[in-house]
C-alpha positions as CSV (number, residue, x, y, z in Angstrom):
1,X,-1.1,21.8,-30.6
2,X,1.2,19.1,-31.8
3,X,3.4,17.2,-29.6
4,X,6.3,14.7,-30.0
5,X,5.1,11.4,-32.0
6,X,8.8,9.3,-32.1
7,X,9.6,7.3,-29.2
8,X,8.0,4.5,-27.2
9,X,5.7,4.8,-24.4
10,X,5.2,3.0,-21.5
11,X,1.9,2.6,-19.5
12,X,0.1,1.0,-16.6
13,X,-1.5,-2.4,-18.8
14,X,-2.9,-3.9,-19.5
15,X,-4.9,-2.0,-22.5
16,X,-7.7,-0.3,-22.1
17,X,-6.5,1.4,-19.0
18,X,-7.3,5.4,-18.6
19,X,-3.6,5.7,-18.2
20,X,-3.3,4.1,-22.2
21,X,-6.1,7.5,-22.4
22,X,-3.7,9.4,-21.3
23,X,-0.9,8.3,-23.7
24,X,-3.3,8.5,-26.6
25,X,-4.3,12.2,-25.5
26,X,-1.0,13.6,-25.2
27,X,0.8,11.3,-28.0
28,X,-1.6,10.7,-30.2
29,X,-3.6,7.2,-31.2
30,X,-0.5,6.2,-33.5
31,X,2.0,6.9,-30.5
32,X,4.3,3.4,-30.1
33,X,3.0,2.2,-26.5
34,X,4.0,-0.4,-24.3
35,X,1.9,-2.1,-21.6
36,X,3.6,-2.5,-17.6
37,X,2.4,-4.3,-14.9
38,X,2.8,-1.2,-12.5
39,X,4.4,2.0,-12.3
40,X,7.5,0.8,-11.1
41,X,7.9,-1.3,-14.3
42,X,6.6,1.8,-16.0
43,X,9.4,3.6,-15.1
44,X,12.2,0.6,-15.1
45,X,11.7,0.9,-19.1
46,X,12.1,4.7,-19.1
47,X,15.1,4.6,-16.9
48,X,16.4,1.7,-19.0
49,X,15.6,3.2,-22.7
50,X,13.2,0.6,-23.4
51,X,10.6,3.8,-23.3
52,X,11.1,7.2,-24.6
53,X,8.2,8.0,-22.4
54,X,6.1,7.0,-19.2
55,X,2.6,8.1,-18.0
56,X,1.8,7.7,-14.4
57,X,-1.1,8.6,-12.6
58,X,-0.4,11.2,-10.2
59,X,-3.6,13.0,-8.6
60,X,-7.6,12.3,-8.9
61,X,-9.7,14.8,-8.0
62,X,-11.9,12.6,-6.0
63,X,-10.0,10.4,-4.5
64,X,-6.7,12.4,-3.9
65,X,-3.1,11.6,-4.8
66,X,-1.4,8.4,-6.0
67,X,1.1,8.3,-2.9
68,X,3.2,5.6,-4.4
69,X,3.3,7.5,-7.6
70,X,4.2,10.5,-5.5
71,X,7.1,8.6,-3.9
72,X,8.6,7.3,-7.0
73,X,8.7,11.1,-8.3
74,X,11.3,11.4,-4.9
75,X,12.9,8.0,-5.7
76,X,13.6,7.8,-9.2
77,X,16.3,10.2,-11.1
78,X,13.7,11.0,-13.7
79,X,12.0,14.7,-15.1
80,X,8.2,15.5,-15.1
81,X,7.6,16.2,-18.8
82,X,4.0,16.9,-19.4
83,X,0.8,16.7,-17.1
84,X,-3.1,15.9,-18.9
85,X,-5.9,15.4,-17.1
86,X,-7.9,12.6,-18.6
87,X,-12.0,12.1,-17.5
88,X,-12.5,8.8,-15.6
89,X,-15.8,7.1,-16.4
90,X,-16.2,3.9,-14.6
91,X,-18.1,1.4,-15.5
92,X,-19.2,-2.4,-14.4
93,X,-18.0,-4.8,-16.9
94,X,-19.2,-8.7,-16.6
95,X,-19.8,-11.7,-18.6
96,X,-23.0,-12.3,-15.9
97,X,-26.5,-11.1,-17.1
98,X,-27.3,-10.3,-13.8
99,X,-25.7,-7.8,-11.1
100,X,-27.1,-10.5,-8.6
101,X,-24.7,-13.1,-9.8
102,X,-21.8,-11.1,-9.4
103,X,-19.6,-11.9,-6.3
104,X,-16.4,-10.1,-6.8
105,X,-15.7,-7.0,-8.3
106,X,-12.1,-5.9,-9.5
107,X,-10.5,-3.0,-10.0
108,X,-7.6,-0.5,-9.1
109,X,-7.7,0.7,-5.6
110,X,-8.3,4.6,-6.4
111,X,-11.3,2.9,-8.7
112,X,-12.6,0.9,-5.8
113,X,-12.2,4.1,-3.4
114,X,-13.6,6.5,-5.9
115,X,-17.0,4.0,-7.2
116,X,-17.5,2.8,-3.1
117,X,-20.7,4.7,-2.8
118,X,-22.0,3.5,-6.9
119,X,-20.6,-0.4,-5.8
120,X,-22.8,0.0,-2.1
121,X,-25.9,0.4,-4.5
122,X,-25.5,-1.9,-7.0
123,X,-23.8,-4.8,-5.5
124,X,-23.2,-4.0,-2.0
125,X,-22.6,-7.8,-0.9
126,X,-19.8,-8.5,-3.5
127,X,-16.3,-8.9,-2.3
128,X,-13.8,-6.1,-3.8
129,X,-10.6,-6.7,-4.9
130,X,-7.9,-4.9,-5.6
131,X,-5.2,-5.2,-9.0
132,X,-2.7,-3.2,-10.6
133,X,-5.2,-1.5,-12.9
134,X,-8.5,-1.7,-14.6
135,X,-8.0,-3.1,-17.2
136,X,-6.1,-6.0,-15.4
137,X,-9.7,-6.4,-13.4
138,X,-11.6,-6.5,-16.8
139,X,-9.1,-8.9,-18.0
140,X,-9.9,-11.5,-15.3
141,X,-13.9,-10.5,-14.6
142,X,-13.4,-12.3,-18.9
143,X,-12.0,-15.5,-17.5
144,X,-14.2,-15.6,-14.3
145,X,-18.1,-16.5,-14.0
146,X,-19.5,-14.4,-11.3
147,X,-16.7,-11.7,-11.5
148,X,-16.9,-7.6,-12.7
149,X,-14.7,-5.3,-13.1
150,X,-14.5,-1.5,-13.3
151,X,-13.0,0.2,-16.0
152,X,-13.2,2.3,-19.1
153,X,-16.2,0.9,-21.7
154,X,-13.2,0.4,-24.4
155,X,-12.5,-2.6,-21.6
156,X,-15.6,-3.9,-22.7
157,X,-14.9,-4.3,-26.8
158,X,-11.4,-5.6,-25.8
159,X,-12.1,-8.2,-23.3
160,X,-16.2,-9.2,-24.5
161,X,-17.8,-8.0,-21.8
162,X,-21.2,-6.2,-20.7
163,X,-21.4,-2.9,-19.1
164,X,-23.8,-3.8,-16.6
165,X,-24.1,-0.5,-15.3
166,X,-22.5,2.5,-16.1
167,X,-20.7,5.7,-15.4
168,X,-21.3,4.2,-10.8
169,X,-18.0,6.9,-9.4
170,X,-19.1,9.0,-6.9
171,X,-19.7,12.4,-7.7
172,X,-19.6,14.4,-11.3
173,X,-16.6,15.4,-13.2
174,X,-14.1,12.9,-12.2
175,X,-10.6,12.7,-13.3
176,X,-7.1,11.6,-13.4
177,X,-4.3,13.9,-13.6
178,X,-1.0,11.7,-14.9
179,X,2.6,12.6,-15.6
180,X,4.9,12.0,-18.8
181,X,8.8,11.3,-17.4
182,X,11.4,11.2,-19.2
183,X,15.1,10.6,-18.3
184,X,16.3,14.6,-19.6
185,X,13.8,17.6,-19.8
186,X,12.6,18.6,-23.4
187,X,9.7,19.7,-24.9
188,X,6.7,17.4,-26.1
189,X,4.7,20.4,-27.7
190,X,5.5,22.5,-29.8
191,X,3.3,24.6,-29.0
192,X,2.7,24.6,-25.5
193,X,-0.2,26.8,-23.5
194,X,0.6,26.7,-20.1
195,X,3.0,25.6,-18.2
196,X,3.8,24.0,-14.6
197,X,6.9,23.6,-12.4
198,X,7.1,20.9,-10.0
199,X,9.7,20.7,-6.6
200,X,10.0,18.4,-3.6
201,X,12.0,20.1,-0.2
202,X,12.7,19.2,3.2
203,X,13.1,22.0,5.9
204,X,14.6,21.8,9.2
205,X,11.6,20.8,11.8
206,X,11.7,24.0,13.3
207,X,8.2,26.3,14.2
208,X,7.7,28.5,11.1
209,X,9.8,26.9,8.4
210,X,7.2,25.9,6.0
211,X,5.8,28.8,6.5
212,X,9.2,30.8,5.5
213,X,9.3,28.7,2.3
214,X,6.0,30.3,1.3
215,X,7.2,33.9,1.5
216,X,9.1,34.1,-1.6
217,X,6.1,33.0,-3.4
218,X,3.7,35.2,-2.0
219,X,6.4,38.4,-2.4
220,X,6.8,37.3,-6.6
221,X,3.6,36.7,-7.3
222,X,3.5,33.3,-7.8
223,X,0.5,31.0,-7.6
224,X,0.8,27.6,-5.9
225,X,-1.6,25.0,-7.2
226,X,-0.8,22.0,-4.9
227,X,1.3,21.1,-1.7
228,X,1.5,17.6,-0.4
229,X,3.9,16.0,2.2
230,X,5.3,12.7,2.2
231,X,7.0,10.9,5.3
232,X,10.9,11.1,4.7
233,X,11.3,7.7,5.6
234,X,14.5,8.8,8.2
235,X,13.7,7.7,11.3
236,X,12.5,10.7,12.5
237,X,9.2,12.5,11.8
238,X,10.6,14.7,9.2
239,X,8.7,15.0,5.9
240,X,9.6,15.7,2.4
241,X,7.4,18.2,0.2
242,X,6.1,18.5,-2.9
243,X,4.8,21.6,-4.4
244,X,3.1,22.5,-8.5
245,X,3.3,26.3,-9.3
246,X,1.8,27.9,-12.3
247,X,4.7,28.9,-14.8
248,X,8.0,27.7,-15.9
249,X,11.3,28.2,-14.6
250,X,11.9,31.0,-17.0
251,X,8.9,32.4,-16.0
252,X,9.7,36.1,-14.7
253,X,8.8,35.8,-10.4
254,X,9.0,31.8,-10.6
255,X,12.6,31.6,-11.2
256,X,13.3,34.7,-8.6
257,X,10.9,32.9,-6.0
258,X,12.2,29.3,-6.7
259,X,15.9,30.4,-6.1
260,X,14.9,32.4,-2.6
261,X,13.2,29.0,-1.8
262,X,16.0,26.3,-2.5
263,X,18.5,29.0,-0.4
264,X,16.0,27.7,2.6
265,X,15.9,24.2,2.3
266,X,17.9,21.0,4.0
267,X,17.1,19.3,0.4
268,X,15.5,20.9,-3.0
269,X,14.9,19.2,-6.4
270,X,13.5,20.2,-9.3
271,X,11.2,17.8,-10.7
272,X,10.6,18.9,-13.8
273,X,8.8,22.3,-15.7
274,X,6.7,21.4,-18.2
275,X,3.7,22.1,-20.5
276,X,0.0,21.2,-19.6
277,X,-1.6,19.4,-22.0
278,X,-5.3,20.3,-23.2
């Protein structure tokens, strides 16, 4: 597997975040990356050409989905171009010697929500804050006495700090599923394994239209691998979906079942269909 290697890259910063993981992973660790202060910034530099390239977090398979992620895919004119799925180790990173004289802990929500149980045994008195990323909570637990963050244990080398505990998320196998956009489709691999194809609908609130958007699916032989549903933000109670199939849009059944779905809906997009990296 080989994948594109020209082009900048944008990702949540500061570095050492797992989303500059996920750029290394699927761009290699001489790829030309840029550090944002949030995913909207993230994808400000794609749409503006700053950035070939941006990586977002999308999914964790402990936590659940990055909603705002999830709504920028709706609000923002760009194409999915590539999905890894990076492990997430979190660790406790301090200047203190001593859990006990840590008061506030830092970190990205989804860390905070994903290491509550590990942060209720260790330091279950210690106020927790949220920032835009790991890193960033690394970055100030180095400028602040009695402060920790959690984050990857490359945090640690780059900002001179301790891992006072390690690996404290709740449950095994942890990870983070992230996105490459770009502003066109085209291919990052050349050669690809697998592939996914991404949409987001909206159906008339009616009994049983959801349900008739699954049919051409099931009847093709297509497997769905995620649904989610996101408020449409009208007025009204109405919703807008999101749906990952296995398969590209060439894919014989996908294409046939995609078409009889978008014949169905108030509103179809494709978001992109695109190779899954290793």
């Amino acid at each position: 597997m080989s994948s594109v290697t020209d082009g900048v890259v944008a990702f949540l910063g500061p570095a050492g975040t797992f989303s500059e993981q996920a750029v290394r992973a699927v761009f290699g660790r001489e790829a030309k990356a840029i550090a944002e202060p949030d995913f909207d910034a993230v994808l400000d530099a794609v749409e503006s050409g700053e950035a070939r390239f941006g990586v977002i977090a999308i999914e964790n398979n402990t936590n659940g989905t990055v909603t705002h992620a999830l709504d920028l895919l709706l609000e923002r004119r760009l194409c999915i171009v590539g999905e890894v799925s990076v492990p997430v180790v979190h660790n406790l990173l301090t200047l203190e010697k001593r859990l006990e004289d840590v008061r506030r802990v830092y970190a990205h929500a989804q860390a905070l929500a994903q290491c509550r149980g590990g942060l209720s045994r260790h330091m279950p008195d210690a106020e927790r804050i949220a920032v835009s990323s790991n890193a960033e909570g690394a970055r100030r637990a180095s400028i602040e006495r009695g402060a920790a963050g959690i984050a990857a244990i490359v945090a640690a080398d780059i900002y001179g700090l301790r891992a006072a505990a390690k690996s404290i998320q709740d449950g095994e196998g942890n990870r983070t599923r992230f996105l490459v956009m770009a502003r066109e489709p085209e291919m990052i691999l050349e050669t690809p394994k697998a592939f996914k194809t991404s949409i987001v609908f909206s159906v008339p609130n009616v009994p049983g239209s959801l349900y008739d958007m699954m049919t051409p699916m099931a009847e093709n032989g297509v497997q769905m691998v995620r649904i989610e549903s996101r408020p449409a933000r009208n007025g009204f109670w109405d919703y807008n979906f999101f749906i990952d199939v296995e398969g590209s849009v060439e894919t014989p059944g996908v294409r046939e079942a995609l078409a009889a779905m978008e014949a169905r809906t108030e509103h179809w997009r494709l978001l992109g269909s695109y190779p899954v990296v290793d």
